[in-house]
BAFI-3210 file (N, C-alpha, C; in Angstrom, 3 decimals, decimal comma, padded with zeros to 6 digits):
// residues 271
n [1|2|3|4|5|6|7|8|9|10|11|12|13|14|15|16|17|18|19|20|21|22|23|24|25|26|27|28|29|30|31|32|33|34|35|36|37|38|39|40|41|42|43|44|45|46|47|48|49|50|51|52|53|54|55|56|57|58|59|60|61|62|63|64|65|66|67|68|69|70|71|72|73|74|75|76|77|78|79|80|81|82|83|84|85|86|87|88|89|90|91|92|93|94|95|96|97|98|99|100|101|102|103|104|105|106|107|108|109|110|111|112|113|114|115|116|117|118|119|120|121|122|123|124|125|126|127|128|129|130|131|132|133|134|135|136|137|138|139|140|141|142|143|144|145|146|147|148|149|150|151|152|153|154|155|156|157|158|159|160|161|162|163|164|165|166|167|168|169|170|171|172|173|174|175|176|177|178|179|180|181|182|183|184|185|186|187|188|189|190|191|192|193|194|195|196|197|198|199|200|201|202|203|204|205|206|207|208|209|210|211|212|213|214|215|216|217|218|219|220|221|222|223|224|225|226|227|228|229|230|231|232|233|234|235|236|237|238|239|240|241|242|243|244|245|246|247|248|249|250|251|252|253|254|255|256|257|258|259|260|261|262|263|264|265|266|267|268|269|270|271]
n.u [-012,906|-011,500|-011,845|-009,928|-010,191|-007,710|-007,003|-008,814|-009,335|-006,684|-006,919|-009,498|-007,643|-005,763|-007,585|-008,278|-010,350|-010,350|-009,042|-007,009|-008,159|-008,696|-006,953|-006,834|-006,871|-009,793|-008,909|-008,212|-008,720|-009,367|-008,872|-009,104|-007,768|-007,177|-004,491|-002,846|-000,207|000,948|-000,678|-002,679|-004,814|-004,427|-004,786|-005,065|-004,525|-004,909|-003,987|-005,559|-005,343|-006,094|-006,921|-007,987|-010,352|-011,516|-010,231|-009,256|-006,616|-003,425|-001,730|001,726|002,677|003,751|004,062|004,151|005,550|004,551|001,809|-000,271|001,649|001,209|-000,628|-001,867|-003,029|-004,348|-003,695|-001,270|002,555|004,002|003,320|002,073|003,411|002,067|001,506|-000,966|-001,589|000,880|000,265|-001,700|-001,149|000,039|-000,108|001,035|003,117|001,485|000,925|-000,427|-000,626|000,141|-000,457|000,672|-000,050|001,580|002,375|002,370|003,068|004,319|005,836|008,976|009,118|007,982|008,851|011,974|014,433|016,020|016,427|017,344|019,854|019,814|017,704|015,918|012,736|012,830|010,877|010,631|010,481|008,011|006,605|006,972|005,908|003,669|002,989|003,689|002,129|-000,085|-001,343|-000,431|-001,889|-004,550|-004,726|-003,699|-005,981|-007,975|-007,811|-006,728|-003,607|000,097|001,405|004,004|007,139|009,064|007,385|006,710|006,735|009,116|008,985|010,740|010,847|013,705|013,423|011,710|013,071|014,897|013,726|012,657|014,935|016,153|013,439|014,197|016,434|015,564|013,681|013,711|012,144|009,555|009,649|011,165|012,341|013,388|012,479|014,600|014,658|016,562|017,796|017,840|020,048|022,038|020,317|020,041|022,722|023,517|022,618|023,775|026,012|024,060|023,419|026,145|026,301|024,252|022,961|022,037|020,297|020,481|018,683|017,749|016,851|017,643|016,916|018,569|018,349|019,205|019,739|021,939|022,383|021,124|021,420|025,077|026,397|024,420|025,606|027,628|027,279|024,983|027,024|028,370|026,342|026,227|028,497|028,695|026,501|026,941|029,536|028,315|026,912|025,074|024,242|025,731|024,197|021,525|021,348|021,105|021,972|021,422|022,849|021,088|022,057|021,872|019,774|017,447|016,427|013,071|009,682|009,458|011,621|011,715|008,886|009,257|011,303|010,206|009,210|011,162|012,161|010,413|009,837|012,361|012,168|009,907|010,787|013,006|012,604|010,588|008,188]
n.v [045,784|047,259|046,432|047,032|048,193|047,385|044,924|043,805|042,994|041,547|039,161|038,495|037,955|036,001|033,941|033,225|034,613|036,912|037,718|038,349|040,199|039,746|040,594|040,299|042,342|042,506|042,047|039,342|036,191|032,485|029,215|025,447|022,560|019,145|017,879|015,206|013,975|015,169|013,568|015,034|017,552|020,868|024,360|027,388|030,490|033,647|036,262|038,932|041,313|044,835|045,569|043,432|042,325|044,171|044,163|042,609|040,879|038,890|038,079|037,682|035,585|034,631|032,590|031,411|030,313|029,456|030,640|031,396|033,564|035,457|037,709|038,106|039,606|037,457|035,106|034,527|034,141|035,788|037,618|039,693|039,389|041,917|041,876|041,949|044,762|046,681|045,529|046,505|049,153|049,935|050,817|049,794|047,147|044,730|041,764|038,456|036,972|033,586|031,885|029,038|027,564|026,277|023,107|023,122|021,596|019,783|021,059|021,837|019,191|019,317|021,427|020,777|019,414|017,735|014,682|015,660|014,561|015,217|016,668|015,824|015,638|016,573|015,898|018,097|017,784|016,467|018,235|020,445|019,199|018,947|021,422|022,223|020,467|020,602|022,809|024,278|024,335|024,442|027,245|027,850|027,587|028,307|031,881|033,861|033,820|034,248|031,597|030,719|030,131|032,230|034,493|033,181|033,034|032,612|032,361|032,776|032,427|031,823|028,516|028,154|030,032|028,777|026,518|027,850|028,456|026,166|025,655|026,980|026,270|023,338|023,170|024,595|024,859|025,407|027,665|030,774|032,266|033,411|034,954|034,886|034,883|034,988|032,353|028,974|027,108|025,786|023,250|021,830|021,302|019,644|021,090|022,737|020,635|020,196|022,407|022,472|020,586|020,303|021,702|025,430|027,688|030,506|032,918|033,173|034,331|035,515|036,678|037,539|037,938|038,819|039,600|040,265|039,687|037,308|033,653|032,774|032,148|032,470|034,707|033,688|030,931|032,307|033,816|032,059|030,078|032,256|032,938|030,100|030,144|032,156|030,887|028,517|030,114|032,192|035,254|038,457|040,252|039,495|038,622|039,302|040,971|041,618|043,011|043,311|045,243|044,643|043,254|040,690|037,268|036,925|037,749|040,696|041,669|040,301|041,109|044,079|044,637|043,061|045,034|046,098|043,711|042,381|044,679|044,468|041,820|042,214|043,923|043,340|040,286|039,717|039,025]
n.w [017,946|015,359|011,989|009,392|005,985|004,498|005,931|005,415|002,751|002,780|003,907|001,830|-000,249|000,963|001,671|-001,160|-002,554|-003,857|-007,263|-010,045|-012,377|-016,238|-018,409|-021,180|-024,409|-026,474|-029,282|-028,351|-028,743|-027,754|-028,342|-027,805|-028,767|-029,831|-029,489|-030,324|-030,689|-028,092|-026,546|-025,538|-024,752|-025,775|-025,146|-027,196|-027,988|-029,915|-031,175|-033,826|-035,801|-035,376|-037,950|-039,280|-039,572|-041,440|-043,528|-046,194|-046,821|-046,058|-043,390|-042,241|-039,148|-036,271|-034,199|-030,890|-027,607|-024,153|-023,972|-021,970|-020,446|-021,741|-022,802|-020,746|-017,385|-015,448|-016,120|-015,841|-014,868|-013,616|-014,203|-017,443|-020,643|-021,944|-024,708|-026,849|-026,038|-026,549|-029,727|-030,551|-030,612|-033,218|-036,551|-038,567|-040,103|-038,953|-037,652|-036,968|-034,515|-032,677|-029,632|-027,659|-025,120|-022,465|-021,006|-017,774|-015,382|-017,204|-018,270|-018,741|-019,757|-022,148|-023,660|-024,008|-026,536|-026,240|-024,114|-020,549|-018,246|-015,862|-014,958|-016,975|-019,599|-022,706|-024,783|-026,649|-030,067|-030,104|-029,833|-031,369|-033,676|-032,813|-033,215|-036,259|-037,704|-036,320|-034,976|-036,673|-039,440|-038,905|-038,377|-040,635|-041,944|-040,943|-040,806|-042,353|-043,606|-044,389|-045,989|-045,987|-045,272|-044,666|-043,836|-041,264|-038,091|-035,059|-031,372|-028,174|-024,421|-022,063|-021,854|-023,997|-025,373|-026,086|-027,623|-029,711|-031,337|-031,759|-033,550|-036,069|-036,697|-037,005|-038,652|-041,081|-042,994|-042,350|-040,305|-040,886|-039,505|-035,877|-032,493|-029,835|-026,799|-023,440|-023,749|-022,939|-023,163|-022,170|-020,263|-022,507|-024,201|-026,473|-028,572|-029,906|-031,143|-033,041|-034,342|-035,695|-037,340|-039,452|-042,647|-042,934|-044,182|-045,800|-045,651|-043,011|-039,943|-036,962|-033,724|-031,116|-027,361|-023,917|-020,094|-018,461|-015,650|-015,495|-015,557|-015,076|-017,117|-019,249|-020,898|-022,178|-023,367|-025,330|-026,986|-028,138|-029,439|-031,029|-032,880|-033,823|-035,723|-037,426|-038,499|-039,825|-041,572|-041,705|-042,679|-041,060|-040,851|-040,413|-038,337|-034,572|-031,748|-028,503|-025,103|-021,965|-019,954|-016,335|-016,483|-015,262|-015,047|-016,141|-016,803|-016,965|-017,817|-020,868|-021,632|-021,444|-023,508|-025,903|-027,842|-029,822|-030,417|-032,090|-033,471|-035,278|-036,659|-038,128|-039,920|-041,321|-041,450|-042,481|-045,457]
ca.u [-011,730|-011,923|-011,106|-009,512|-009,550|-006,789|-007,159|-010,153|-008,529|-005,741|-008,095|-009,860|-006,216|-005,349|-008,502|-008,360|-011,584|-010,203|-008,622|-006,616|-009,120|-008,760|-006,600|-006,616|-007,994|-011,172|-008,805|-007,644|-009,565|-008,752|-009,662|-008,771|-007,371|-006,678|-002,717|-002,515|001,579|001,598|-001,708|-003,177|-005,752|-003,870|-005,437|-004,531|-004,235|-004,450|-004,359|-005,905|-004,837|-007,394|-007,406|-008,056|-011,664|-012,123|-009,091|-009,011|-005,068|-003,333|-001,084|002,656|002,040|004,826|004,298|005,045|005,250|004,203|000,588|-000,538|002,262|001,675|-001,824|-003,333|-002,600|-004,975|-003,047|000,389|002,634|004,238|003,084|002,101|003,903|001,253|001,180|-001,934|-001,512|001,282|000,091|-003,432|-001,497|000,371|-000,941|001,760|003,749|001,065|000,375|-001,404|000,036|-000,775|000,475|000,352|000,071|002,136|001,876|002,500|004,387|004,930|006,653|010,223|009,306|007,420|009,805|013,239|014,794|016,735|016,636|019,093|020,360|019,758|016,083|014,502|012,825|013,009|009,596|010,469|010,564|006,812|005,605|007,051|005,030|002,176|002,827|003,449|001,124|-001,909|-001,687|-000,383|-002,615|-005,332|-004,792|-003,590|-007,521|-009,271|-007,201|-005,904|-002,268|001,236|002,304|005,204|008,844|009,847|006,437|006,418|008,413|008,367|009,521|009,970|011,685|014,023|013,088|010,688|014,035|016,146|013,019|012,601|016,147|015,859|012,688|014,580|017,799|015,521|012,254|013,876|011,173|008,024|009,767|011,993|012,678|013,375|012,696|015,217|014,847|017,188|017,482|017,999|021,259|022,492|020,168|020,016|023,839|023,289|021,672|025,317|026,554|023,173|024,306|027,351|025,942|022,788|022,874|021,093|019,602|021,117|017,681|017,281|016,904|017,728|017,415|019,029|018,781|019,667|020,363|023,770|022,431|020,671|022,459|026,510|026,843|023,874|025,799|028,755|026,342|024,690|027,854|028,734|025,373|026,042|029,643|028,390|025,192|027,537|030,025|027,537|026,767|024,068|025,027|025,759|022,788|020,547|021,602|020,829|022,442|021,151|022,663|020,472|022,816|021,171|018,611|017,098|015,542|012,109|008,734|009,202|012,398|011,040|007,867|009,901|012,526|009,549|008,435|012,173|012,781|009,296|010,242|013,693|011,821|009,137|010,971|014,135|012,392|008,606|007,754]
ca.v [046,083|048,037|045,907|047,976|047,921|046,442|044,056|042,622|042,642|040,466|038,375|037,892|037,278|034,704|032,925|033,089|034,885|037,689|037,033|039,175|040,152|039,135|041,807|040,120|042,376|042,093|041,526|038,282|034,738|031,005|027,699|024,492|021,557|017,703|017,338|013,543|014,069|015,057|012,857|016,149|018,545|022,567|025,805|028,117|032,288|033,935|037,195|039,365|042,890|045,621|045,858|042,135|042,304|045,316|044,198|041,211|040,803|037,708|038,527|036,948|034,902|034,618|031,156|031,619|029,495|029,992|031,797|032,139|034,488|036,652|038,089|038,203|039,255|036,557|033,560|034,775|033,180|036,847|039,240|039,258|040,302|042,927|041,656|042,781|046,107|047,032|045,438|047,303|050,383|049,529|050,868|049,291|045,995|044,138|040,587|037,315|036,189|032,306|031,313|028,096|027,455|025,265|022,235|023,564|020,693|019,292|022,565|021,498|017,715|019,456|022,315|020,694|018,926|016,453|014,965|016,175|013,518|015,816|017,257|014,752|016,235|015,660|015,790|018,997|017,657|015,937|019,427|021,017|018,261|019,256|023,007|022,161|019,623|020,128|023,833|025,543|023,974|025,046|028,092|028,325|027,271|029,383|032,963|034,777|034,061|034,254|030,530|030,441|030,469|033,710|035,294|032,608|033,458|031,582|033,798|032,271|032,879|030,637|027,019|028,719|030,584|026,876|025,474|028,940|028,373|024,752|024,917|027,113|024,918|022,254|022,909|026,035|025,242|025,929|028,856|031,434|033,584|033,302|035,517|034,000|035,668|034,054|030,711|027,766|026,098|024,639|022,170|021,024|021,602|019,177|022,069|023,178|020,026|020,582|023,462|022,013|019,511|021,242|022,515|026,185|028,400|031,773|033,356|032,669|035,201|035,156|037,912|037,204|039,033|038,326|040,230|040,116|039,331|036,156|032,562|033,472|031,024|033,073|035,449|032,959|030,490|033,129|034,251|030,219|030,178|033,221|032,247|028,636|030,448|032,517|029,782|028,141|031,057|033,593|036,796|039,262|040,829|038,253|038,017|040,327|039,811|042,648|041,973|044,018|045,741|044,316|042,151|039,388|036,312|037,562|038,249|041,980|042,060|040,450|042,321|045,294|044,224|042,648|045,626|046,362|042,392|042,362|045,672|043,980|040,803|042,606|045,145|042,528|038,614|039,407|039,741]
ca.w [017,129|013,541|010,805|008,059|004,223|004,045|006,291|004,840|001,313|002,843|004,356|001,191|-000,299|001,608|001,450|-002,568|-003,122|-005,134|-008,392|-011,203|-013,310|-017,117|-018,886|-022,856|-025,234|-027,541|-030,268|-028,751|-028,569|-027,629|-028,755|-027,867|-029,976|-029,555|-029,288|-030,397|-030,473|-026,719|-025,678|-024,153|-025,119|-025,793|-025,145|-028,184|-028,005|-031,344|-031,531|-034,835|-035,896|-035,154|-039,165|-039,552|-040,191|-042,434|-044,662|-047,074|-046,763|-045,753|-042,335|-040,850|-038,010|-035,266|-033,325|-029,477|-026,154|-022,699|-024,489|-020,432|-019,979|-023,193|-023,300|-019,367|-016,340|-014,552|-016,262|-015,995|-014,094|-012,604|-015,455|-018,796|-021,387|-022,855|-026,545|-027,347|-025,706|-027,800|-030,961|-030,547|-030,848|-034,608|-037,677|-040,343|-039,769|-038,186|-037,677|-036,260|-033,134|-032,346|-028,747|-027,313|-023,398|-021,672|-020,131|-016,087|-014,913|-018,226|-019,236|-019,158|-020,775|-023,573|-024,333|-024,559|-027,279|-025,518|-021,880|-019,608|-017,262|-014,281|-015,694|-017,669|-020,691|-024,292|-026,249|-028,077|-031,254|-030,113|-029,109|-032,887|-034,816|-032,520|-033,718|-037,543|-038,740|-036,062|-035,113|-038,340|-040,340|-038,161|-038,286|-041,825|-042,856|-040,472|-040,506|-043,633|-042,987|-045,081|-044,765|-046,190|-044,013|-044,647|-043,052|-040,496|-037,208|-033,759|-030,698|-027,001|-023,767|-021,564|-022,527|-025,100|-026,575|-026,867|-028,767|-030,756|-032,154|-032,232|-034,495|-037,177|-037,238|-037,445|-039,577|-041,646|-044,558|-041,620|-039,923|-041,340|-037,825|-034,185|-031,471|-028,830|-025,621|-022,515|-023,998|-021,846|-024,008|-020,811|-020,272|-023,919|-024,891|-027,945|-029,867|-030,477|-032,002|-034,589|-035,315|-036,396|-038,297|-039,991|-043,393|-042,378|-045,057|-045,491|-045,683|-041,932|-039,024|-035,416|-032,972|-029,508|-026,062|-022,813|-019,638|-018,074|-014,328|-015,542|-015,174|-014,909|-018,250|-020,328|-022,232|-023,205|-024,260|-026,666|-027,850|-028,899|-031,054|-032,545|-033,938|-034,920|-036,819|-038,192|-039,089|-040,710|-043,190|-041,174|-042,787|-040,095|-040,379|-040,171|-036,649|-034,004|-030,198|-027,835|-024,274|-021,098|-018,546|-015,342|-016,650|-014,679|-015,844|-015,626|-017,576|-017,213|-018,536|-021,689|-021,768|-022,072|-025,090|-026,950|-029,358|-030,315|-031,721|-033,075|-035,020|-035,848|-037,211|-038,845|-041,274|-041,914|-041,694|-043,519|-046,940]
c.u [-012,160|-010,894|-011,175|-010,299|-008,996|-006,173|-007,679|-009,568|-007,296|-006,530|-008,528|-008,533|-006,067|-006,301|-009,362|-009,891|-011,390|-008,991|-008,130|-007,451|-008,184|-007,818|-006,426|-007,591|-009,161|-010,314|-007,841|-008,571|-008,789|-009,803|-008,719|-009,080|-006,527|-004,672|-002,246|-000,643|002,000|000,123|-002,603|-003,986|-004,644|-004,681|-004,501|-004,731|-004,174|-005,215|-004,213|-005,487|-006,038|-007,822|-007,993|-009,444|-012,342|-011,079|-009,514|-007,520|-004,946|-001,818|000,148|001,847|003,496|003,567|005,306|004,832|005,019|002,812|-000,168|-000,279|002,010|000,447|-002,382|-002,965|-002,961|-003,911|-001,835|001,115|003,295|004,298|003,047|002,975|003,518|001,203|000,789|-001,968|-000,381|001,001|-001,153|-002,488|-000,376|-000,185|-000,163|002,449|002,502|000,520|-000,168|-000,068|-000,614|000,693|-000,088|000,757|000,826|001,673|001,471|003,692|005,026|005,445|008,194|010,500|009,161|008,723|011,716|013,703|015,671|016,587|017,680|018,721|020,184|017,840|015,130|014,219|012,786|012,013|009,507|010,079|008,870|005,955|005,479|006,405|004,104|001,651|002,668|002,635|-000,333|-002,211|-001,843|-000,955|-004,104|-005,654|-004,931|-004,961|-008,390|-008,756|-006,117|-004,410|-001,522|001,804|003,309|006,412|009,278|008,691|005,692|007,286|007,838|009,679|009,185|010,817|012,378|013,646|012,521|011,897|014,979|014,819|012,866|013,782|016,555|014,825|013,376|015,507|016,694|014,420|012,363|012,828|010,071|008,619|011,118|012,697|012,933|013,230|013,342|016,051|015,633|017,650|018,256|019,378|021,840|021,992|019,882|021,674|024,024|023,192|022,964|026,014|025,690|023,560|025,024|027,219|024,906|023,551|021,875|021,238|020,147|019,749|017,139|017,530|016,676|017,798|017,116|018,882|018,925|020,185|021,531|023,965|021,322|021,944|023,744|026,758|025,777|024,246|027,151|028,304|025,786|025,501|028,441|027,777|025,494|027,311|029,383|027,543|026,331|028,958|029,537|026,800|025,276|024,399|024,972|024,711|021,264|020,300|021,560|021,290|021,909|021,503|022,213|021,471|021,928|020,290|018,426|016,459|014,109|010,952|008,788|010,395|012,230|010,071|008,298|010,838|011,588|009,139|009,550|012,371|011,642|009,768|011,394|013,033|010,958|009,881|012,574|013,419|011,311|008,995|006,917]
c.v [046,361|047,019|046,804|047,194|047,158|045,181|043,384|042,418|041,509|039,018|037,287|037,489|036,061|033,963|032,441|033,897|036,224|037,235|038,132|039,265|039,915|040,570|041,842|041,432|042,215|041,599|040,004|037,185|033,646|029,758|025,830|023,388|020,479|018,046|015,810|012,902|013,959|014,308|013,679|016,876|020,297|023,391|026,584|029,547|032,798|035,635|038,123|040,688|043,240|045,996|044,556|042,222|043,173|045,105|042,433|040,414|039,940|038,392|037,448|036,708|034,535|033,916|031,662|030,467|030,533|031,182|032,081|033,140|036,108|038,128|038,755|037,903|038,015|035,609|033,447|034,226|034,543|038,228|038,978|040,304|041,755|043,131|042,429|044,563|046,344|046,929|045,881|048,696|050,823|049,836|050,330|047,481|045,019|043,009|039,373|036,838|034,579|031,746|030,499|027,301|026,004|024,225|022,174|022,658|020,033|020,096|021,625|020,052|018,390|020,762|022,241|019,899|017,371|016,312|015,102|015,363|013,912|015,803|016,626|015,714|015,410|015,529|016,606|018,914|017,012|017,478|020,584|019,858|018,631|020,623|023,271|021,882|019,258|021,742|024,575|025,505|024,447|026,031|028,678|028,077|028,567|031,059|032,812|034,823|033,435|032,601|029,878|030,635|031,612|034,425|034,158|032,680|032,425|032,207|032,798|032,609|031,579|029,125|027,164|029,442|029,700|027,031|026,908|028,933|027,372|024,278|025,528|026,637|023,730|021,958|024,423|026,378|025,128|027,280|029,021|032,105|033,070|034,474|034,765|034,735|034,665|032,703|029,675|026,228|025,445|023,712|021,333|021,535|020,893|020,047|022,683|022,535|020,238|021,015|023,023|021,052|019,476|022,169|023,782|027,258|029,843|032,528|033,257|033,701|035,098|036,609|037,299|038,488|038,343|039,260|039,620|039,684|037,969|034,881|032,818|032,695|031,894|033,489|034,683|031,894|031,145|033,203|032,987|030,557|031,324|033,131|030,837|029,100|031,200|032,046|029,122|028,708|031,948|034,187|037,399|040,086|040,402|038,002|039,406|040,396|041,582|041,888|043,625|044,632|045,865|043,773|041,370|038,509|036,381|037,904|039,637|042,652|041,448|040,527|043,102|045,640|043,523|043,718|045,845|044,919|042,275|043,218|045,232|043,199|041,034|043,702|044,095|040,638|038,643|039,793|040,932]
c.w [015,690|012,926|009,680|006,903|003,936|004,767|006,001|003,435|001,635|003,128|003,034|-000,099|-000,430|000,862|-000,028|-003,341|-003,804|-005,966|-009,507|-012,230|-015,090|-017,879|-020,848|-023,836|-026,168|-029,019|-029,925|-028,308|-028,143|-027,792|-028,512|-028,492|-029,400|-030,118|-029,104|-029,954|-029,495|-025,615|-024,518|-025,407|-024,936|-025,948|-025,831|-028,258|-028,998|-030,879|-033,468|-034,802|-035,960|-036,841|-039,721|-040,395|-041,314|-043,180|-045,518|-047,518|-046,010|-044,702|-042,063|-039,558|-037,022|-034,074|-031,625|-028,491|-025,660|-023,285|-022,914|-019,940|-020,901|-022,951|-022,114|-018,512|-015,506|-014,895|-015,870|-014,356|-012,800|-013,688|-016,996|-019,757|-022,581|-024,091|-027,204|-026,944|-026,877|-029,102|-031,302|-031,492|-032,438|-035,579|-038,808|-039,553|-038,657|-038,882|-037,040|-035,081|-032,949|-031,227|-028,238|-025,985|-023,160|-020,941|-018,313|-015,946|-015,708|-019,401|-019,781|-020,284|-021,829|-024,538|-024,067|-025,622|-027,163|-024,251|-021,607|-018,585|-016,115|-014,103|-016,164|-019,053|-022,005|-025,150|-026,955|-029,192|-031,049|-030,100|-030,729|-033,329|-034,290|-033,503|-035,225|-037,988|-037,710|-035,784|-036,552|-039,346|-039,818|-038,484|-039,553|-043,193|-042,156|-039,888|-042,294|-042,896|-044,666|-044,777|-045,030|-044,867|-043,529|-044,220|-041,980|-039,628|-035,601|-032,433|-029,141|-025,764|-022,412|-021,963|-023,901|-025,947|-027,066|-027,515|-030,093|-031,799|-032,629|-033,441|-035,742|-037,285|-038,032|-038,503|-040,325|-042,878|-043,452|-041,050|-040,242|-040,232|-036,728|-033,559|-030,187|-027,624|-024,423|-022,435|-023,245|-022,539|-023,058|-020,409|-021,103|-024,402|-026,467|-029,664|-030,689|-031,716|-033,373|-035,289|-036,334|-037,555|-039,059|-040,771|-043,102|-043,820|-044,692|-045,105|-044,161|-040,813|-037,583|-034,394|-031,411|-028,407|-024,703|-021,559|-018,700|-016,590|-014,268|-015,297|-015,569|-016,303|-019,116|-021,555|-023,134|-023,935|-025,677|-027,397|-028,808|-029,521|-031,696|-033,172|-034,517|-036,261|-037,800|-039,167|-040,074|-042,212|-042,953|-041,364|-041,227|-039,916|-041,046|-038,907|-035,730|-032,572|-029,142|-025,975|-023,367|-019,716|-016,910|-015,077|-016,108|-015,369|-015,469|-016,354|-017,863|-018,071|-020,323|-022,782|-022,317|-023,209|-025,951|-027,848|-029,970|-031,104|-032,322|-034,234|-035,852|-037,148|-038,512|-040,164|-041,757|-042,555|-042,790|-045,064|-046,827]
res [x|x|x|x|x|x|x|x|x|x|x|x|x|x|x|x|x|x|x|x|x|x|x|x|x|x|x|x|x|x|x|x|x|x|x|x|x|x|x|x|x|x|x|x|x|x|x|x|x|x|x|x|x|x|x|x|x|x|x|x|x|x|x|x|x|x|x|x|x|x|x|x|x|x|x|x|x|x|x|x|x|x|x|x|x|x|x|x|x|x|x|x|x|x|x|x|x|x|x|x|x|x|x|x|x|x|x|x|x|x|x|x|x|x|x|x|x|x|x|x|x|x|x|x|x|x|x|x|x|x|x|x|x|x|x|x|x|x|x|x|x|x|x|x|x|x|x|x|x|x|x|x|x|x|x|x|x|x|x|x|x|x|x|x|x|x|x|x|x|x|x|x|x|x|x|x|x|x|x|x|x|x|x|x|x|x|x|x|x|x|x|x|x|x|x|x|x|x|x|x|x|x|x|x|x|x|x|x|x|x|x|x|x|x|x|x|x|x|x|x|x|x|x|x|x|x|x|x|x|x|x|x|x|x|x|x|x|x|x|x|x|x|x|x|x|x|x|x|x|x|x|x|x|x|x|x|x|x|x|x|x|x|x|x|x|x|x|x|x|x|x]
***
């Protein structure tokens, strides 16, 4: 009996011996750093602009979760979001990326803000002290970076877009921005009352998206934080709400809406 091609490729499939090759480009690195806050060791993602090295200029830095998903196909959990590919091909508005990988199973503990009684959860605020006062300092010694608020942004998706909106409510003098893709306000509903109760800095920028065939509660959720933010005194265009006609909750959906809120963030949030 002829064994195919593609038989033997399933074969070796199955039996794990081929592997997604590595897809990060040359302009991105990683280094890992003690995480005393969450009693774990973090693997760190930083990507540099292709002008980085031949310039003497000090770069924005946009803070992300889930850095597995961002950079490389191999790590990703069902596709990366091709970062570096797009930001390779940038000649103005460009800046330092620093993303910071997830726990796996200690995703949901590390990236919510409160436990949910169903979920568990709740070390957010352990996982932002990791990000302020052991990454950003890190970074802000060994990389020419802007490190003020207003050229500091922090961008994440589902769980990663609650804590993205959670860290500028709650640490508006470390980050000025959000990117807050699908965000997960349902199993932290708290973040609402914050709102409500959080002096918030006019100077403060939020850009929302969401598609419309994600969880049946998504887009009325959004639409609540964006009348509280704007209650609170977010000019109107400060705020950005983009919703996806058929969107799923999904890496590819946004993959594909990431260079549009980057460009948002970048020509409205930076110095």
């Amino acid at each position: 009996m002829k064994i195919t091609i593609i038989s033997i490729l399933f074969i070796l499939l199955t039996l794990g011996f081929l592997h997604a090759q590595s897809t990060a480009g040359s302009q991105v690195s990683k280094f890992k750093i003690a995480a005393p806050q969450l009693d774990t060791q973090k693997i760190i993602w930083v990507y540099t602009p292709k002008s980085y090295k031949k310039s003497k200029k000090n770069y924005p830095v946009i803070y992300m979760f889930d850095a597995q998903n961002l950079f490389d196909a191999e790590t990703s959990y069902v596709g990366e979001w091709k970062i570096d590919e797009y930001l390779d091909r940038l000649t103005e508005n460009q800046v330092i990326i620093v993303g910071i990988e997830h726990g796996n199973d200690k995703r949901l503990e590390e990236l919510t803000p409160y436990p949910n009684e169903k979920y568990g959860g709740g070390k957010g605020d352990d996982f932002l002290d990791f990000m302020i006062n052991t990454v950003k300092p890190h970074i802000d010694i060994s990389y020419r970076t802007k490190t003020d608020a207003p050229n500091t942004s922090i961008f994440g998706s589902s769980l990663g877009g609650l804590m993205a909106c959670y860290a500028v409510i709650k640490h508006p003098k470390t980050f000025g921005s959000a990117g807050v893709f699908s965000p997960a306000f349902w199993i932290n509903p708290e973040i609402y009352e914050l709102v409500e109760t959080t002096e918030l800095p006019e100077s403060a920028y939020f850009y929302f998206m969401a598609g419309d065939q994600e969880d049946e509660n998504m887009i009325t959720d959004q639409q609540k934080m964006l009348r509280l933010l704007t209650e609170k005194g977010i000019p109107n265009d400060h705020i950005k709400t983009k919703v996806i006609k058929g969107g799923t909750h999904n890496e590819a959906l946004w993959r594909n809406q990431f260079p549009e809120a980057f460009e948002w963030l970048n020509q409205r949030a930076f110095d």
